[in-house]
C-alpha positions in Angstrom: 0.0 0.0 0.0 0.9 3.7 -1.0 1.7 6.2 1.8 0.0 9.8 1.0 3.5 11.0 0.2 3.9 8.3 -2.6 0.5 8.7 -4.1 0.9 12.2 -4.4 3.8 11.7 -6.3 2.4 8.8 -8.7 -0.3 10.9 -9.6 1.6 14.2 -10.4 4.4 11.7 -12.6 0.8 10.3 -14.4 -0.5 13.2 -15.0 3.1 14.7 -16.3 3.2 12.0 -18.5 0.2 12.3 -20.0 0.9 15.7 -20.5 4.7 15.3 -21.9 2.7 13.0 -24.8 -0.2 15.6 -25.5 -3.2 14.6 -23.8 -6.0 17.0 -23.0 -5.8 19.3 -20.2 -9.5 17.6 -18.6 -8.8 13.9 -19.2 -5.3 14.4 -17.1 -7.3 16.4 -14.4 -9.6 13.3 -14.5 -7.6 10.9 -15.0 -5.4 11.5 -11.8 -8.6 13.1 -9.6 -9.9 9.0 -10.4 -6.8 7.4 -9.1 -6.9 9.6 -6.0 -10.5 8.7 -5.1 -9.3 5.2 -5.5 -7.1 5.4 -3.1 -9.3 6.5 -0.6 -8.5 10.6 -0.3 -10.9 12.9 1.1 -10.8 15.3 -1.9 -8.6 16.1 -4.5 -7.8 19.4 -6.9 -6.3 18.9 -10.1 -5.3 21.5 -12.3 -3.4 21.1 -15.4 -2.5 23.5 -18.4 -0.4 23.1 -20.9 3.1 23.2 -19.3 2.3 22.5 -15.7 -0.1 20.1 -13.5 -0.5 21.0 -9.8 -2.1 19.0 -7.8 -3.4 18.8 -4.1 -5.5 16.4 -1.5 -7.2 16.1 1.6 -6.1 12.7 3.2 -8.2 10.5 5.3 -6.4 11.6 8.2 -7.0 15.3 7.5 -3.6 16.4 6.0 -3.1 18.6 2.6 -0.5 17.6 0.5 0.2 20.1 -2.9 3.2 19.0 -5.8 3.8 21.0 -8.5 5.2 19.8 -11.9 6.7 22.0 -14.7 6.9 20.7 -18.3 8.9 21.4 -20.8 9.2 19.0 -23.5 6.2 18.1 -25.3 5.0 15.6 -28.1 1.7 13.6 -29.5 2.1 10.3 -28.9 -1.7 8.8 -29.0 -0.2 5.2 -27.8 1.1 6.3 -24.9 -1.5 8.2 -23.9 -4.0 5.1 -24.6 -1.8 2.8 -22.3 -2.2 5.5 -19.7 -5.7 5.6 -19.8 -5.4 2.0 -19.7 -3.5 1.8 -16.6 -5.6 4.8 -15.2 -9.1 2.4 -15.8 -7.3 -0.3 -14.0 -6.2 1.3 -11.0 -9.6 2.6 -10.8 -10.9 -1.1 -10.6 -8.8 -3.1 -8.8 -8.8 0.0 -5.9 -12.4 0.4 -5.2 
């Protein structure tokens, strides 16, 4: 199991990714608001624009946690990003 700390930073490095490979700016602030709730967090806020993600949550034990993510190199890669929303759909399953 994922600590708070560790999540946070699996979800930013997801959503970074799918961002580096040209995803739309709601399916990554879906995408990684879906693999918090699996994981059990109180609430989450995702934004994401088109060179940056920033993310924050409410864990079950109160606590906010905010990362930050800068990017700077960006292509359209549709297979990645398919794989990732692949991964993403089966987090969400198995974690429920």
């Amino acid at each position: 199991m994922m600590n708070d700390d560790e999540l946070l930073f699996v979800m930013t490095s997801f959503g970074k990714l799918l961002l580096e490979n040209g995803a739309e700016t709601y399916r990554i602030e879906d995408s990684t608001k879906r693999i918090a709730l699996a994981y059990g967090v109180k609430a989450v806020d995702v934004y994401a624009a088109s060179t940056s993600i920033m993310i924050t949550i409410i864990t079950a034990k109160d606590q906010s946690l905010s990362r930050v993510k800068r990017i700077s190199n960006r292509v359209t890669n549709l297979d990645k990003i398919e794989c990732l929303n692949r991964l993403c759909r089966n987090i969400c399953e198995t974690h429920v």
